[in-house]
C-alpha positions in Angstrom: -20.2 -2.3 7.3 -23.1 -0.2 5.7 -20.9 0.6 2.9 -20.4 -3.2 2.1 -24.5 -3.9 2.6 -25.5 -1.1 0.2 -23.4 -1.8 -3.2 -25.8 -1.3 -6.2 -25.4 -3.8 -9.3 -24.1 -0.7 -10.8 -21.6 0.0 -8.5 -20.2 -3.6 -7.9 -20.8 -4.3 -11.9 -17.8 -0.9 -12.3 -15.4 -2.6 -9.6 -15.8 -5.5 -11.5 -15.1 -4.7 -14.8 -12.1 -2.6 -13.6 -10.3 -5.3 -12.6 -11.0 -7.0 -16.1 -9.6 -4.0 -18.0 -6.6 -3.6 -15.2 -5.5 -7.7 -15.2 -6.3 -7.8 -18.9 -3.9 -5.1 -19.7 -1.0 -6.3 -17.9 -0.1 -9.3 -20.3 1.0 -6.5 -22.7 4.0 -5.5 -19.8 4.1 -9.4 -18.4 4.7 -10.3 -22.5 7.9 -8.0 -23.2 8.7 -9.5 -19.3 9.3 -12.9 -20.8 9.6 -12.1 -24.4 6.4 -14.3 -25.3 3.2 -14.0 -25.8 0.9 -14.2 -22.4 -2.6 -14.5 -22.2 -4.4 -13.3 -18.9 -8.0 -13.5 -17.8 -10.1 -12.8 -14.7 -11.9 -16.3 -13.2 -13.8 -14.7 -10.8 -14.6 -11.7 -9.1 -15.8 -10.9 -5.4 -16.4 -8.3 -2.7 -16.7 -9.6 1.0 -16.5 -8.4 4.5 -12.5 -8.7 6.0 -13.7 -11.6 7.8 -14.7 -14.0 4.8 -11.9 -13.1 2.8 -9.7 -15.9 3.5 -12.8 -18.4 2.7 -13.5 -16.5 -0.5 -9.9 -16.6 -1.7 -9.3 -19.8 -0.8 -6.4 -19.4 1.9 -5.0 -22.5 2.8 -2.0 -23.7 5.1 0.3 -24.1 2.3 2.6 -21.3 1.5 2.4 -18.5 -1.1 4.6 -15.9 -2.2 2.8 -12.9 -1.3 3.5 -9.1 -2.5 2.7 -6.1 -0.8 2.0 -2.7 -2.7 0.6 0.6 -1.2 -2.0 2.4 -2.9 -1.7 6.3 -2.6 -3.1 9.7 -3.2 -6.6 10.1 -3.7 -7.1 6.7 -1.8 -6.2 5.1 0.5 -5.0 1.6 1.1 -3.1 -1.8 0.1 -3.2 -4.3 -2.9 -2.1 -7.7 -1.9 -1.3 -10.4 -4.9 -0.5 -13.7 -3.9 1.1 -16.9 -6.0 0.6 -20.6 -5.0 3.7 -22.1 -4.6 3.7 -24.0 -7.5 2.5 -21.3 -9.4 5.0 -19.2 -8.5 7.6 -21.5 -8.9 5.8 -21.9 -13.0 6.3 -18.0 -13.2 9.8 -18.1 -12.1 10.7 -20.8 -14.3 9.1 -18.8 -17.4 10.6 -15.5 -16.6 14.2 -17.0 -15.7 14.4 -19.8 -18.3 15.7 -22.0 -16.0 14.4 -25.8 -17.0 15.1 -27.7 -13.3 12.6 -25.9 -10.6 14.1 -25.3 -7.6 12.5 -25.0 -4.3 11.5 -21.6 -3.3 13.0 -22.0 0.3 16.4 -22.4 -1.7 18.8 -19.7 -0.4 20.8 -19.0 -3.4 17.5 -18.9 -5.5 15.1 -17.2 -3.2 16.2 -13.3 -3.3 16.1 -13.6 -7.4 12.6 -15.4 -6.9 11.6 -12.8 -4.8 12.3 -9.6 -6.8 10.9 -11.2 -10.0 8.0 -12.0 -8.2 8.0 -8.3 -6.9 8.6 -7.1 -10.5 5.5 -9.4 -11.6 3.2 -8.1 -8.6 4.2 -4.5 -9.1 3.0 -4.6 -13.1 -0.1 -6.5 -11.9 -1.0 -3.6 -9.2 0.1 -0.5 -11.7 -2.1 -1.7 -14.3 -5.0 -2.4 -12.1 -4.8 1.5 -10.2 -4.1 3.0 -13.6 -7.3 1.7 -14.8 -9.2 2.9 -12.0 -7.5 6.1 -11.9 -8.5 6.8 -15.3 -11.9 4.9 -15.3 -12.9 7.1 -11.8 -11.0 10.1 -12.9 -8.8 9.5 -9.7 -5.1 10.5 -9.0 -3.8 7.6 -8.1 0.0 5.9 -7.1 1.5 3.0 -5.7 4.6 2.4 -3.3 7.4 -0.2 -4.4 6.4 -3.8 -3.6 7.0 -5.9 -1.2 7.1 -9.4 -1.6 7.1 -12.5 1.3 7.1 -16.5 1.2 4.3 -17.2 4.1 0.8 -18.4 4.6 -1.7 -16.4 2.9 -3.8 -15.6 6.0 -0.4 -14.5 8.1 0.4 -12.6 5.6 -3.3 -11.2 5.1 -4.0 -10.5 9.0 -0.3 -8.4 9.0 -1.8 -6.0 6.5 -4.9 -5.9 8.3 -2.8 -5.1 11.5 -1.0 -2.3 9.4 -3.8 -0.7 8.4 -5.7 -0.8 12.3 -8.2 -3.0 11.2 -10.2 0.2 9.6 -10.8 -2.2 6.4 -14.3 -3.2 6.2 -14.2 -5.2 2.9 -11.4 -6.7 0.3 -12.3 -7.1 -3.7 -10.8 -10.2 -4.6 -9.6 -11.0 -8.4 -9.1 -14.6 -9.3 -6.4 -14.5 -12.2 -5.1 -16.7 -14.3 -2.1 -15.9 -16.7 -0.8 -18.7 -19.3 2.8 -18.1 -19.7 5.4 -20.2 -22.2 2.5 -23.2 -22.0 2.8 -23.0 -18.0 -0.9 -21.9 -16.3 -0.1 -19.5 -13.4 -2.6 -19.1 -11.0 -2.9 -15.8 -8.9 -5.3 -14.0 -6.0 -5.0 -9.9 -6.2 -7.1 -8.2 -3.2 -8.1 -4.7 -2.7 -8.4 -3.0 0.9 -9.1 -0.1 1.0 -10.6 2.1 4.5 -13.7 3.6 4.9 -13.1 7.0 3.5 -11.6 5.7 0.2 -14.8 3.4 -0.6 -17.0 5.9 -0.3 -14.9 8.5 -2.6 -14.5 5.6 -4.8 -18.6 4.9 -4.7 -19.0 8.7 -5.3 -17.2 8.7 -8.2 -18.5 5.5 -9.5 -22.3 6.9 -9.1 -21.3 10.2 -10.5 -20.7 8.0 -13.5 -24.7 7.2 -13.4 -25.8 10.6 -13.2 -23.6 12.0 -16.2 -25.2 8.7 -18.5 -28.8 9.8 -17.0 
């Protein structure tokens, strides 16, 4: 909890512009996806205690299609992207060209649903950690998503379970990604555990030293 409390501007101005560079760089991969041009931007940014995450993302009782990726190597923890329905039912629609939406609890529909969704989360997560592996000089990797139809905060308080509750803090990214004319809305959140902040705050203040 002292880590969260003691974030410079510095250090929370780095994590933020990280996620720019990471979200902004994935509409070149989501693009040749679809075959058309797709415009992303970051909203809004913020970093919270696990405990007001799901009032800072927003969770709500309706369902989402939420992906869950590993992050590897030099730290440790999960990324967690999650799609409104309708939004994900927009993105489906643009990267399948079907015209009638179909309902994502559709059986015939839902496993191709799911693994583009997966394919979308996955580019979404490998441009973020390749940013800040090369931003923080990091060696970083990520595991092979997983994606789920559920309520955000079921599927938030499993990963949370996962990890032992040794989270203190998420980084929440606000997205949004215009796709054939459709506007796709999207949450990405960072957990990471105790260890990995602080390597990640060391190599974010080694920054300021090196510029001094």
């Amino acid at each position: 909890m002292e880590e969260i409390t003691s974030l410079s501007e510095f250090e929370y101005g780095a994590l933020k512009e990280i996620g720019n560079i990471g979200i902004g760089n994935s509409a070149v991969s989501l693009s040749r996806l679809v075959n058309s041009l797709v415009c992303t931007k970051v909203i809004d940014t913020e970093l919270g205690l696990i405990e007001d995450i799901p009032k800072i993302a927003g969770f709500s009782e309706s369902p989402v299609m939420g992906t869950l990726i590993r992050i590897k190597e030099d730290l440790n923890g999960y990324i967690l992207v999650f799609f409104p329905e309708t939004s994900a039912e927009s993105l489906y629609i643009s990267l399948s060209g079907e015209e009638i939406e179909k309902n994502l609890t559709d059986p015939v529909k839902r496993s191709l649903k799911i693994s583009l969704i997966e394919e979308v989360s996955h580019i979404l997560a490998g441009t973020y950690v390749t940013s800040l592996a090369k931003f923080l000089k990091l060696n970083l990797s990520i595991s092979i998503p997983y994606a789920t139809y559920d309520i955000s905060d079921s599927i938030f308080n499993s990963v949370i379970t996962e990890m032992g509750y040794i989270a203190d803090f998420a980084f929440v990214l606000d997205a949004e990604f215009l796709i054939k004319e459709k506007r796709i809305k999207g949450n990405v959140l960072t957990l990471l555990d105790p260890k990995s902040l602080s390597c990640l705050l060391e190599r974010i203040n080694s920054m300021i030293n090196q510029n001094a």
